[in-house]
Residue frames as a rotation matrix with the C-alpha (Angstrom) as fourth column:
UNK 1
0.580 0.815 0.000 0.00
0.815 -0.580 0.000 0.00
0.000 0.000 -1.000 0.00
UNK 2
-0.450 -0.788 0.419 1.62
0.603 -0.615 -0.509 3.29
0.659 0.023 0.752 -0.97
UNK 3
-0.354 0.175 -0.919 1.86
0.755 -0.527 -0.391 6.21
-0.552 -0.832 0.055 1.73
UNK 4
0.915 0.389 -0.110 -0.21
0.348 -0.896 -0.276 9.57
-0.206 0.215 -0.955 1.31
UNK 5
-0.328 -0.786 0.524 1.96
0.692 -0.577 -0.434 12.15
0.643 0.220 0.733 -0.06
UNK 6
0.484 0.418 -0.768 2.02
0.794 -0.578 0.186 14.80
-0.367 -0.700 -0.613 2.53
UNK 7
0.198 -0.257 0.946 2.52
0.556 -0.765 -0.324 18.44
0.807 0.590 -0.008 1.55
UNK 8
0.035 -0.289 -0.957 4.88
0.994 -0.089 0.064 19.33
-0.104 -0.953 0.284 4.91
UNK 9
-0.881 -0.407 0.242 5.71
0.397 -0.913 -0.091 22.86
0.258 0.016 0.966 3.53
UNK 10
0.108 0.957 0.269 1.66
0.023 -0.273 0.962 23.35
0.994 -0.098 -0.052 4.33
UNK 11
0.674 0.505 -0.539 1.93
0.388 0.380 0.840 22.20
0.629 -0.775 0.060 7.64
UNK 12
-0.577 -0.743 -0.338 5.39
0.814 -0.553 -0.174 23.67
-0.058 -0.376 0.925 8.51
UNK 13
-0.744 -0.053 0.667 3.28
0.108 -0.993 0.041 26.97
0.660 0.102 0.744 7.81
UNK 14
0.100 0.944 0.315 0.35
-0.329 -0.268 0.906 26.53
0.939 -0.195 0.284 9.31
UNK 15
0.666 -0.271 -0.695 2.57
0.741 0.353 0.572 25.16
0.090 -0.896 0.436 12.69
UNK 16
-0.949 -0.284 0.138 4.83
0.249 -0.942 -0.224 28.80
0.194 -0.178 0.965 12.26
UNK 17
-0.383 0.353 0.854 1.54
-0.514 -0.849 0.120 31.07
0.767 -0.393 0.507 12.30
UNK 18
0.473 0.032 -0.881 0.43
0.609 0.710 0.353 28.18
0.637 -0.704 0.316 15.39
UNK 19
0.320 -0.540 -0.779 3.01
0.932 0.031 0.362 29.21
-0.171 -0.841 0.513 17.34
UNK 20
-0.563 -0.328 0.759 3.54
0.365 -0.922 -0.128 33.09
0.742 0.205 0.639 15.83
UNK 21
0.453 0.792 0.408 -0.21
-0.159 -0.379 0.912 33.50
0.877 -0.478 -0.045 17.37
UNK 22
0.612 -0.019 -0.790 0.96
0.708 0.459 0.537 31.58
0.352 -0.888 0.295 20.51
UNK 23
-0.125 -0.662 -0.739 4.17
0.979 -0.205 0.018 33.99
-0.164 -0.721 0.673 21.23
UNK 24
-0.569 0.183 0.802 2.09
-0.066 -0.982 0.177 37.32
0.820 0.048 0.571 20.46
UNK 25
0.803 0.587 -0.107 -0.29
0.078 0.074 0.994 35.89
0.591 -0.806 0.013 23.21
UNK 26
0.753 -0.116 -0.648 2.88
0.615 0.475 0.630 35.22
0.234 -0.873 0.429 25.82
UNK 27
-0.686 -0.441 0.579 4.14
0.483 -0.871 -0.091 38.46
0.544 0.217 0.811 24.60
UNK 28
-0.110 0.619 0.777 0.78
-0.349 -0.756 0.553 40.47
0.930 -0.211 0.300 25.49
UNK 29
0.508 0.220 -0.833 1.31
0.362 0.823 0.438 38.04
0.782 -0.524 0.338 28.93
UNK 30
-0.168 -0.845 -0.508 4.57
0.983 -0.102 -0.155 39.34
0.079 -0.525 0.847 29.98
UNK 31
-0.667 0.081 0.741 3.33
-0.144 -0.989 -0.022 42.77
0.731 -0.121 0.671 29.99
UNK 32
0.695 0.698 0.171 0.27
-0.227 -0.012 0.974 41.38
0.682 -0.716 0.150 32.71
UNK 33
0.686 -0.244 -0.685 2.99
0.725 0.304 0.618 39.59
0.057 -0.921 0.385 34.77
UNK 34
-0.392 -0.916 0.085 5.42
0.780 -0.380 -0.498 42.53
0.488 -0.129 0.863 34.87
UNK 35
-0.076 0.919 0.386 2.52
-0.086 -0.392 0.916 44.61
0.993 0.036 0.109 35.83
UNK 36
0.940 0.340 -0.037 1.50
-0.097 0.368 0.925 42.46
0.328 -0.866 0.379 38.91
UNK 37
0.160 -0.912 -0.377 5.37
0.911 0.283 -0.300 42.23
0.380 -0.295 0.877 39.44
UNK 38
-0.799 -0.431 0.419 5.66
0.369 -0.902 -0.224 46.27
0.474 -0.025 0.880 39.64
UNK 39
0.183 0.886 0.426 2.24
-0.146 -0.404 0.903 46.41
0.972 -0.228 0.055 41.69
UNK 40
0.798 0.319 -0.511 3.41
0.249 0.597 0.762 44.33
0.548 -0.736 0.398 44.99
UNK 41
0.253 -0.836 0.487 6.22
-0.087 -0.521 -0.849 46.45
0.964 0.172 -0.205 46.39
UNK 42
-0.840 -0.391 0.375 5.10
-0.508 0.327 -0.797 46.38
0.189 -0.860 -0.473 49.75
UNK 43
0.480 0.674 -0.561 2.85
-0.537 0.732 0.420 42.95
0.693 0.099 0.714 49.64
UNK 44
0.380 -0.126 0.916 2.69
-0.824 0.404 0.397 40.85
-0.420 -0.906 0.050 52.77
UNK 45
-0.537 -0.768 0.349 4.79
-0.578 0.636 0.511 37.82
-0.615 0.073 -0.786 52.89
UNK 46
-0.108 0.665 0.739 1.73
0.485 0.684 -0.545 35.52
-0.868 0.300 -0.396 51.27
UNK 47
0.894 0.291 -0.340 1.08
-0.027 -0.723 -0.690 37.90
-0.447 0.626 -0.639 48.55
UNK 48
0.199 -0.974 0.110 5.07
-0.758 -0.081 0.647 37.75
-0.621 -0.212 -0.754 48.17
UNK 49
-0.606 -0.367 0.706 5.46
-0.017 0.893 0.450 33.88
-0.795 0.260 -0.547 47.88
UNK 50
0.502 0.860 0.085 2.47
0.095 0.042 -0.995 34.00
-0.859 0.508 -0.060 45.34
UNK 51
0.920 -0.189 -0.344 4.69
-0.393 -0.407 -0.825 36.11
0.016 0.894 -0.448 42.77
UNK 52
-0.333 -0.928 -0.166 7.42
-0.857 0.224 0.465 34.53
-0.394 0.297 -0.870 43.25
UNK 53
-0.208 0.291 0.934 5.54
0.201 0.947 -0.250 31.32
-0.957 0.136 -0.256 42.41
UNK 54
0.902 0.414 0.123 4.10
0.304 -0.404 -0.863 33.35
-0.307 0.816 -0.490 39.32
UNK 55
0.068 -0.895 -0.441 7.68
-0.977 -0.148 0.151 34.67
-0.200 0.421 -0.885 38.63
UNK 56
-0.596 -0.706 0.383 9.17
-0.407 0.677 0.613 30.92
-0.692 0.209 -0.691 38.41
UNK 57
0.112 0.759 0.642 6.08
0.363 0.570 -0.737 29.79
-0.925 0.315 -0.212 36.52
UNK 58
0.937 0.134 -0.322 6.63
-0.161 -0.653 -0.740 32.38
-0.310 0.745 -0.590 34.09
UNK 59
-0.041 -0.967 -0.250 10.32
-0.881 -0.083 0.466 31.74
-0.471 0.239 -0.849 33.36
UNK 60
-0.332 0.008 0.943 9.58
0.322 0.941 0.106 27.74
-0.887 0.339 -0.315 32.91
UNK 61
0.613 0.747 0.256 7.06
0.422 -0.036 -0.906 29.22
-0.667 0.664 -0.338 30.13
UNK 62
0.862 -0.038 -0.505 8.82
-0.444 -0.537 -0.717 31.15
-0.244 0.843 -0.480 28.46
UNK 63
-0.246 -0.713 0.656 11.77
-0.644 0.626 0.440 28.56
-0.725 -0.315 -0.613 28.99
UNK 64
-0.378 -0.039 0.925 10.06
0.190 0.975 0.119 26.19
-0.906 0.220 -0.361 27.17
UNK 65
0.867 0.495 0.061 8.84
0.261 -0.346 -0.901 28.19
-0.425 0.797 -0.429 24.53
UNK 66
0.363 -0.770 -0.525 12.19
-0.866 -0.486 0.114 29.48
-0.343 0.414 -0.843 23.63
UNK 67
-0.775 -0.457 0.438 13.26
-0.194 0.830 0.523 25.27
-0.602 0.320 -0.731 23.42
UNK 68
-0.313 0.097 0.945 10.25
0.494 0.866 0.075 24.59
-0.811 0.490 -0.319 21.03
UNK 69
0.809 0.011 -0.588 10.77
-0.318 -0.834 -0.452 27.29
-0.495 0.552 -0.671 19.05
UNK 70
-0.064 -0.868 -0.492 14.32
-0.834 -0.224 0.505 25.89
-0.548 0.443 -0.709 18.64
UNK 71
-0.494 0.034 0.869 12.96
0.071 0.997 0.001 22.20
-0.867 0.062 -0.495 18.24
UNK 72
0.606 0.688 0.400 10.41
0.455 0.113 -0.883 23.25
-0.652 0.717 -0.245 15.32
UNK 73
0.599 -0.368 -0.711 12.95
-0.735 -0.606 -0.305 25.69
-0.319 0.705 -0.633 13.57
UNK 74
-0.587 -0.802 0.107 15.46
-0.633 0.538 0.557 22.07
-0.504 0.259 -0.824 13.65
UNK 75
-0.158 0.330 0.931 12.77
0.476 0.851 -0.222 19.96
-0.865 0.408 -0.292 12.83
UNK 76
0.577 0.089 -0.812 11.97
-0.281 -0.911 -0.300 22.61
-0.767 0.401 -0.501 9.99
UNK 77
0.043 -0.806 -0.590 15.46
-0.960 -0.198 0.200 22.42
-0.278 0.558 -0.782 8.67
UNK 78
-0.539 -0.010 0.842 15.12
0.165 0.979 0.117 17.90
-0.826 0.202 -0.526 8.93
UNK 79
0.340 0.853 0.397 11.89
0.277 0.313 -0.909 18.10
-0.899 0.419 -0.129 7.20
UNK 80
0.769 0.108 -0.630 13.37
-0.462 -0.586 -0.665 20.48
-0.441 0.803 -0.401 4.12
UNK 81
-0.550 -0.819 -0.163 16.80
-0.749 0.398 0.530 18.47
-0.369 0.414 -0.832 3.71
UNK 82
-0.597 0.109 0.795 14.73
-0.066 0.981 -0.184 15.50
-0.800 -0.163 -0.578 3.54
UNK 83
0.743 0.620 -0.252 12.11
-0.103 -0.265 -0.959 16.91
-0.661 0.738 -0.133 0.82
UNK 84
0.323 -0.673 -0.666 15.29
-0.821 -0.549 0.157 18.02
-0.471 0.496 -0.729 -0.96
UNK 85
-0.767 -0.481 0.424 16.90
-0.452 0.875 0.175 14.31
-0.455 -0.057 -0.889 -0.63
UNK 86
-0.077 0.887 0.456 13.40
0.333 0.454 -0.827 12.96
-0.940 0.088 -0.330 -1.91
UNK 87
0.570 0.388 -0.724 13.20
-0.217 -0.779 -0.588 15.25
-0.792 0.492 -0.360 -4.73
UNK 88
0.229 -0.937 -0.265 16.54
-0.788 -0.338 0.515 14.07
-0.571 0.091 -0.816 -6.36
């Protein structure tokens, strides 16, 4: 049985604007948590541990967005050598 031909340069685009949308949202984000960061100057100790919980949360995020940004830009580059190699 032969495989589907798949037309990856579609899907490579439509998984960039995917994730453009996604890092204009955790863009317009980091402007709410700097906000609530620059609101709690003097915030009681509870109030305190909160943002710092919301600070470390927010680094992981954007932590891991920066690694599957790089993972999709490598897988990207697999997917096009391989077209290329196919193509030949």
């Amino acid at each position: 049985m032969q495989q589907p031909e798949y037309n990856y340069s579609v899907v490579s685009d439509v998984s960039g604007r995917v994730f453009q949308l996604f890092q204009q949202e955790l863009s317009s984000r980091q402007v709410m948590v700097e906000a609530i960061r620059g609101s709690v100057d003097n915030a009681d100790s509870e109030v305190s541990s909160q943002i710092e919980a919301l600070n470390k949360a927010w680094q992981e995020v954007t932590r891991l967005s920066e690694l599957r940004d790089s993972r999709l830009q490598e897988a990207l580059v697999l997917v096009s050598t391989w077209q290329a190699s196919k193509h030949n």
